[in-house]
Every structure is written in C-alpha cells, then in structure tokens.
N, C-alpha and C positions, 0 to 999 in steps of 0.2 A: 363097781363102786357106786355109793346115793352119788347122785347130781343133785341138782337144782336148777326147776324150770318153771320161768317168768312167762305167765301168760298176763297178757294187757290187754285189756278192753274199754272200748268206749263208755256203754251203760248196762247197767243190772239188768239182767235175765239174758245176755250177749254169752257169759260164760255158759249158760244153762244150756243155751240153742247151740252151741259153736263147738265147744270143749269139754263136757262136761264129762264126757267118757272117756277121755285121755288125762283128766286131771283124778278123776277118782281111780282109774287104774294106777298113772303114777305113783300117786298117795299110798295105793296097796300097795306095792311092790316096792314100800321103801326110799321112792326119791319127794326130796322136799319141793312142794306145790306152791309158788308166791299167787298173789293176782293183782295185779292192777290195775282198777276200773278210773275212766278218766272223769267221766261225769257222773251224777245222779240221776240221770234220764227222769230230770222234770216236767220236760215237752213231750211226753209219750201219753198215751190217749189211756183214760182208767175211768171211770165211774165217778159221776160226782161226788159221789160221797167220802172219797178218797181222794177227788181233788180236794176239797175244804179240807180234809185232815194236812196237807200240806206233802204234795206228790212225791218230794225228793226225799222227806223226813220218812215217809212208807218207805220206798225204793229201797231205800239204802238199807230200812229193817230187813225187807227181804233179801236184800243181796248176801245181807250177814247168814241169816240163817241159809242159806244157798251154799255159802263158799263152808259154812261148818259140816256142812253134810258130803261136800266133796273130798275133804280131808284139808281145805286149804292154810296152810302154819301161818300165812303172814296175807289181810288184807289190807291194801292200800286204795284209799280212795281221794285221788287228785281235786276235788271237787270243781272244775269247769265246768261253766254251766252250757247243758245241750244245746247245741243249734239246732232242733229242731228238724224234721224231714226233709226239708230241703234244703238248709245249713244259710236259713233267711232270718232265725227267728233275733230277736233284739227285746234282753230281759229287761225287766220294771226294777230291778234293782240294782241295775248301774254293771253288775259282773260281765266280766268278758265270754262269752261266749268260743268252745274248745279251736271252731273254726276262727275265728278271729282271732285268736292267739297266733303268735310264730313258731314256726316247725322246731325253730331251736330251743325256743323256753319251753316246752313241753319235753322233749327231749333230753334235755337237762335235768327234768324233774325225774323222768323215768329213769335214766342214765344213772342219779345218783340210786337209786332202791337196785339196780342192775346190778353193780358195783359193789354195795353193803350184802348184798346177798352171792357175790360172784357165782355167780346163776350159770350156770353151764350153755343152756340152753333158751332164748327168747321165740316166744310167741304173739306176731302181730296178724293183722288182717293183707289181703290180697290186695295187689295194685288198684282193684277193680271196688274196694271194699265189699266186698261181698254183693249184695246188690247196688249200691252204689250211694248208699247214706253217708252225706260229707263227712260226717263225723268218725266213720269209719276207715274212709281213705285219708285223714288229719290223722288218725291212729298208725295208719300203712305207712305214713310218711313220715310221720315221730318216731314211731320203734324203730325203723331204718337206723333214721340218724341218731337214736338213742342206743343201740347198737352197735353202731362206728365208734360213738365216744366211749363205752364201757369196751371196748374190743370184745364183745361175746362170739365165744367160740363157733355157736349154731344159730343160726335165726330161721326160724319156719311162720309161711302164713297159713290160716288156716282157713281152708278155702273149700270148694262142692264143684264138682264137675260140671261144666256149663251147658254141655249140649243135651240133656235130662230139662234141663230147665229151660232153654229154648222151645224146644219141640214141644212140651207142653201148654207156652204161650199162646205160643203159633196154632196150635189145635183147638184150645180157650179161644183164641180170637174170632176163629174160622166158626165154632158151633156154639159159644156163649154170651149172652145178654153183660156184657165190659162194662165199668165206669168211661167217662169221656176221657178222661185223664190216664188210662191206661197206655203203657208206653211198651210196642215187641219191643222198639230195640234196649232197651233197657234191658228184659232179658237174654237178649242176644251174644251180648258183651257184660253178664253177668260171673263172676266169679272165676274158675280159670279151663283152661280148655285141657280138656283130659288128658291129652299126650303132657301137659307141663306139670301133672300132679306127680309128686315124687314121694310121697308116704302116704298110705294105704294103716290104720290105726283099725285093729279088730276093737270094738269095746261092747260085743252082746255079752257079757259076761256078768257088767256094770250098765247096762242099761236102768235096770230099776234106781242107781243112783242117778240116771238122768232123770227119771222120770220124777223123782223128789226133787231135785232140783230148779228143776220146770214147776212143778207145783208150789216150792215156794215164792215165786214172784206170781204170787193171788192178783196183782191189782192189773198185770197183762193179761190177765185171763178172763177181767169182768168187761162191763159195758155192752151196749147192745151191739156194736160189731164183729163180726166172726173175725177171734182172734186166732193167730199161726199157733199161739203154746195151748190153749186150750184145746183146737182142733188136733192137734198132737198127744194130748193126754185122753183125749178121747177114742183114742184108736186101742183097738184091744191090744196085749201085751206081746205077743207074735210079730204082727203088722209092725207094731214098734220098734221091734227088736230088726225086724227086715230092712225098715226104713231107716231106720236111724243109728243101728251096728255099726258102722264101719263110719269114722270120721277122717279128712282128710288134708292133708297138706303136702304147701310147695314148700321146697327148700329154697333161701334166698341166698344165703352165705351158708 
C-alpha cells in the first residue's frame, strides 16, 4: 500500500546531500514524499553577490526547485532562522533563531504537518547530527518529540557510517596541511557507528536525480571556497554513483 513519509530537515541543500535517493525512489514507486525544512539557511556561506540578493530569499528558490525535481507533493518551510555553524549566531532582525527555540514549539510545529499528513513514516537526523551542526541535532531532538506527539508508526535518522569518516580525518591530519580549527574528535563521534545502522537504501538507480538536486542549490556551490556539493558534482558519474548509491539509516522507533 502508498505510505507517506516525512522527511525534516534543518536547511536547503540538507535534503539534496542527505535523502535525496530515497525521496526520489519513494516518489517512483508511488509513496507520497512530504519535506520539512526548518530554516532557510541564511548563515550558510554563498558568493557576494547572492548575499546582496537576500540569502534566504535564493535558498528557499532553490530548495523549491530541488524538492520539484524529487517528486516532493507537499513542501513546508518552518522559517527559523539558522544558527549558524556553531549554533552562536544572533540575527539583526529580532527572529529566534531554531536553536534558541524550545524542543517543544518546534515539535509542535512539525507534529501538527505529521498528523495532517498521517505519514507513516518520519525522517530526522542522528543523535550525533550528522557531523554535529546544532541545528541538526535541534532537528534530532524535535522530530523525536514531534514523533511522540503525532504517534508515528516509524521514525528513522538518517545517518553515514562513522568509522569511513574517522580514519580519513585521522590520515588528513597525519599527511595534510589542516586549518587550526580542525577538530579529529569531531569526526570521531561523527554520525553513527556501523554496527547501529539498521537500513542500508540502494538508490544508484536515482542517482542522476541526486545529482540535479545537488545542482539546484547553485549558491552552495559558488564562492571561492572548496565547497562539499560542488566537489560532489564534479566527480564523474560512476565515482558518484559508488560514493554516493547507497544512503543510510538508523531506526529509532
């Protein structure tokens, strides 16, 4: 039978890196694909000339065109405004920022779109948030509780094996020229440890819709720093499909 499954995300281009093979297979194969992004990732790093354009007002065009190309029926955009990298930042126009919010009003918010859509299935991020963006783990910690209050049947985090991502730190650190601010343990206790992954999602099939996906949020992809979705679309179509086939999750409930 169609289900329906709520994926939640913090900011735009989160669906594109995270999900995006598991939402555009769902979509094929008939089940309805919600999304819920919390913020507009205004504090994300883009090109000047896209900041003047007003960051969040881009963002959110891209995240549209993103979630149409996944198959996604219903986007919701909470609009909390990002905390920022280290979940420090304090906006100029008075909004609460997602971290500074309570687990329960957000929860609430997501709980009732859970509920309108009785979603079979929710998707939040890793106790760990992924690598560890507060705003991530304020997502891990909402969809929980946003999940409690709608009684969803299944909740999965969506999450990447951690010890891949260690051991490459750790070999970075030992033979590469680092920023000072480079942190192992950060990757260390990044995302979740292989033995607690409990869904294994084949999606090389729908790779090419990641790959569009990823390319609609243009404004992660500019500036003069080597960005993660650029260097990703830059990789021939193979490589891609290797690296990035198989997306992964814990079950929670």
């Amino acid at each position: 039978m169609p289900r329906t499954l709520v994926f939640f995300h913090a900011h735009p281009d989160d669906e594109a890196l995270l999900t995006s093979g598991t939402m555009a297979r769902a979509a094929a194969e008939g089940q309805r694909v919600v999304l819920i992004t919390a913020t507009s990732g205004e504090a994300g790093l883009a090109a000047h000339n896209l900041q003047d354009r007003g960051l969040a007002d881009v963002r959110e065009e891209e995240l549209v065109r993103s979630a149409r190309m996944l198959g996604v029926q219903r986007l919701e955009l909470l609009h909390y405004a990002d905390s920022g990298l280290h979940g420090d930042r304090i906006p100029t126009d008075g909004t609460t920022t997602l971290c500074q919010t309570p687990v329960a009003e957000i929860a609430a918010d997501v709980a009732k779109i859970v509920e309108q859509e009785r979603a079979d299935v929710l998707v939040t991020y890793d106790a760990a948030g992924g690598y560890g963006h507060p705003d991530h783990i304020r997502v891990h910690e909402s969809g929980l509780a946003a999940a409690t209050l709608a009684d969803t049947p299944q909740v999965f985090a969506v999450t990447a094996p951690r010890e891949p991502f260690a051991i490459g730190a750790r070999l970075a650190d030992r033979l590469l020229p680092l920023p000072e601010d480079f942190s192992l343990e950060q990757f260390e206790t990044a995302f979740t440890p292989r033995r607690n992954i409990s869904h294994r999602v084949n999606v090389r099939r729908y790779v090419d819709f990641k790959r569009a996906a990823l390319r609609a949020h243009t404004s992660q992809a500019s500036g003069a720093d080597i960005r993660t979705i650029s260097a990703l679309l830059d990789l021939p179509r193979p490589l891609f499909s290797l690296l990035l086939g198989t997306e992964f999750y814990q079950r929670l409930r």
